[in-house]
C-alpha positions in Angstrom: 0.0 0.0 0.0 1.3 3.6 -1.3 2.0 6.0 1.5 -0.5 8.4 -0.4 -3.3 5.6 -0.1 -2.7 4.7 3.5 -3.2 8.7 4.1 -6.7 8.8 1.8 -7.8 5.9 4.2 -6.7 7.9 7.5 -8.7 10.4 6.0 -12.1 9.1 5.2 -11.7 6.6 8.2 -11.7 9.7 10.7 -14.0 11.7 9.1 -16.7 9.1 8.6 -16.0 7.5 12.3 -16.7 11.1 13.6 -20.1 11.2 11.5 -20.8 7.2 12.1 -20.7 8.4 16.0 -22.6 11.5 15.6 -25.3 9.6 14.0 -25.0 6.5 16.8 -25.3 8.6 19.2 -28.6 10.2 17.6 -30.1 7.2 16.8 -28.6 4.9 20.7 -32.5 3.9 21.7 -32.9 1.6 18.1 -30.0 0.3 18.0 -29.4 -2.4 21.1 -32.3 -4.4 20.3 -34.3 -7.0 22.8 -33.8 -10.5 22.9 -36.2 -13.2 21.9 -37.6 -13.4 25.1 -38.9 -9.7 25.0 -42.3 -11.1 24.2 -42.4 -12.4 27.9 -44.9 -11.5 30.3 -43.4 -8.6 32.2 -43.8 -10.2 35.2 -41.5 -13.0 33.6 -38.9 -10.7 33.1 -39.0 -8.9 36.7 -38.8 -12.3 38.1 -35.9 -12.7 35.6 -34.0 -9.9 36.8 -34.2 -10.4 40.5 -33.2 -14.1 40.0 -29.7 -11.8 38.3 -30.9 -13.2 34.5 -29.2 -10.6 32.5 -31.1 -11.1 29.7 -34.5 -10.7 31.8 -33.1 -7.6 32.5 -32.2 -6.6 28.9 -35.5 -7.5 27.9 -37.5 -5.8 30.9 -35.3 -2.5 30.1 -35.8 -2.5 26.4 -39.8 -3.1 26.9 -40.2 -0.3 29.6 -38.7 2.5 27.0 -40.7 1.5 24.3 -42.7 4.3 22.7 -42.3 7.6 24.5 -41.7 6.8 28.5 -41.7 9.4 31.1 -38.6 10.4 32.8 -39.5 8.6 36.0 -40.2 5.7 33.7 -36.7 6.1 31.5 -34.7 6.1 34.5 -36.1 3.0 35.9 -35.1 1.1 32.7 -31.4 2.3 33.0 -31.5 1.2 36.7 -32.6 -2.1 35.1 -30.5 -2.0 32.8 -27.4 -1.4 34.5 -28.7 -4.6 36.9 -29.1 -6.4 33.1 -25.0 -5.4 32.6 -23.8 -6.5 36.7 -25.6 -9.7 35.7 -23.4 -10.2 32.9 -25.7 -9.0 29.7 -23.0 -7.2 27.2 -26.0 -6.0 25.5 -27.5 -4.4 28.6 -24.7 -2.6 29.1 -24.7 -0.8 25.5 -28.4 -0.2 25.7 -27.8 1.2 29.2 -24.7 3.5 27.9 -26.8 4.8 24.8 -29.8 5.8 27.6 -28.3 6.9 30.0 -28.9 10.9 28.7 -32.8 11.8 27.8 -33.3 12.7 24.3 -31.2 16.5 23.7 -29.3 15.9 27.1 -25.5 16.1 27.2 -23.8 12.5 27.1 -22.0 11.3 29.7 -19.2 9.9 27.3 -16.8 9.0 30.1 -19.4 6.5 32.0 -20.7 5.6 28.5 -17.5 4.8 27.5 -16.9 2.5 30.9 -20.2 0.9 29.9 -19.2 -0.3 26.0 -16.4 -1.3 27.9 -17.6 -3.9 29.8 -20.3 -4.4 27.1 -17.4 -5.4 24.8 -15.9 -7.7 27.6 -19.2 -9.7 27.6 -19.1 -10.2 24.2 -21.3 -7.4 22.8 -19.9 -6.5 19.1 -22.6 -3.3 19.2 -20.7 -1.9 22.5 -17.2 -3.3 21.0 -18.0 -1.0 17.8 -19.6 2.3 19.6 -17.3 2.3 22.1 -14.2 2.0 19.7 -15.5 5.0 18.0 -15.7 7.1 21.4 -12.1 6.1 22.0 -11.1 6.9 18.6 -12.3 10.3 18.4 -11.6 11.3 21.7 -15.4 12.1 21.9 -15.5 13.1 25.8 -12.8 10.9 26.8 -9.0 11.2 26.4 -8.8 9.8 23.1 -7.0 6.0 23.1 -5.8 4.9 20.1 -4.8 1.1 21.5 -8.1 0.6 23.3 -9.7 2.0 19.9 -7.8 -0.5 17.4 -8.8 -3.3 20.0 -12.3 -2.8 20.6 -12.6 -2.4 16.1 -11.0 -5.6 16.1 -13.0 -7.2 18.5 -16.3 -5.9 16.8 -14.9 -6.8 13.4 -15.8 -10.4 14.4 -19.6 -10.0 15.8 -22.8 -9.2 13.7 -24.8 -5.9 12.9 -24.6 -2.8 10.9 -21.5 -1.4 11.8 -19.6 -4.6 11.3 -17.9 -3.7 8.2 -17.0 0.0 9.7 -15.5 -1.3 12.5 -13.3 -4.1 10.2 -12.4 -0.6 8.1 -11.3 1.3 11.1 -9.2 -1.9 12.1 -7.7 -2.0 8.7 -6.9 1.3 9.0 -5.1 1.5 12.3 -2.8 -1.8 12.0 -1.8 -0.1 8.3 -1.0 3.3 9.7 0.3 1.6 13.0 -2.2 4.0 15.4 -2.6 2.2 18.7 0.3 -0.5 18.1 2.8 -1.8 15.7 1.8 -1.7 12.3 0.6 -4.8 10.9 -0.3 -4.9 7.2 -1.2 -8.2 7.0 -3.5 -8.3 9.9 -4.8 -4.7 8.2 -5.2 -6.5 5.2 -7.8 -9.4 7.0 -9.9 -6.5 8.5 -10.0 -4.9 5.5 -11.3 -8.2 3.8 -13.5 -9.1 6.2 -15.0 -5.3 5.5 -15.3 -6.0 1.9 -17.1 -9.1 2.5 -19.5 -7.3 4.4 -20.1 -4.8 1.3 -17.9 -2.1 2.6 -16.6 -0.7 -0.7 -14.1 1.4 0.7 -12.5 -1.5 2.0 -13.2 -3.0 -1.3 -11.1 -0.4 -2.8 -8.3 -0.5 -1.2 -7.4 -4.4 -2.0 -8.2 -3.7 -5.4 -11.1 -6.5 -5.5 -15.0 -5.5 -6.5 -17.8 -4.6 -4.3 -20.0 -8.1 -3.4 -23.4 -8.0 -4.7 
């Protein structure tokens, strides 16, 4: 890879990571979605979550701030929510990080951030790939370039919309060497497993065509 192309793909990776996380961050309350078991009774899931079922508690969170909830109600689902991520639920604690602020509030990046975190920890590829963003913008938070570059690789291997983005902004950073030693072999595997996912930037830059 030219020095002139690894700079295009610095480029457009930072750019579009700071408008991928502006538009995450508008759009946090659709994005974690409910398990199956979100069409339990409530009562279920209550029982659920005292008996420390994350999921239960994932589920019971997601259900309370459907529609348009108070802020009494809101603020009961984030406590259940953060009882969803304590009982080991990766996706509670992304869901809980993208509510913790009512709709127009100021984030709370750093205790987001702490959240995708642990989200990522459990397992959660939507907290691996939000979080990773936060980190490598510095959006709120000192910004950390090897946290960054491990969380996108971590996401690169789970499932969801921003799959592909997070194998790009992988790519990019074991290429350019941000947040470690530059690897372009292992740049070159995110970047594939980005084009395989339909990411034709990624596409570009190993010179092979955009999947159908």
């Amino acid at each position: 890879m030219t020095m002139t192309r690894i700079a295009n793909i610095l480029r457009r990776a930072t750019a579009t990571a700071i408008a991928a996380l502006t538009a995450s961050v508008a759009a946090f309350p659709a994005m974690a979605q409910a398990p199956a078991r979100d069409g339990a009774a409530v009562a279920d899931l209550e029982t659920g979550c005292r008996k420390k079922d994350g999921d239960s508690c994932l589920a019971l969170g997601v259900r309370l701030l459907e529609g348009a909830p108070s802020a009494e109600t809101r603020e009961r689902a984030v406590e259940i929510l953060l009882q969803g991520c304590e009982h080991m639920s990766g996706a509670a604690c992304g869901k809980a990080a993208a509510n913790l602020a009512a709709p127009g509030a100021t984030p709370d990046w750093p205790r987001m951030a702490k959240l995708f975190d642990r989200g990522c920890g459990l397992q959660d590829s939507w907290s691996c790939q939000t979080g990773a963003m936060i980190y490598y913008v510095g959006s709120g938070v000192t910004k950390d370039w090897v946290r960054a570059r491990s969380m996108f690789t971590a996401g690169c291997g789970g499932s969801g919309d921003l799959v592909a983005k997070a194998c790009r902004y992988a790519g990019t950073m074991y290429v350019a060497g941000q947040g470690g030693d530059k690897s372009e072999d292992i740049a070159k595997l995110m970047f594939k497993r980005a084009c395989d996912k339909r990411d034709a930037a990624s596409c570009k830059v190993l010179n092979l065509p955009t999947p159908e």
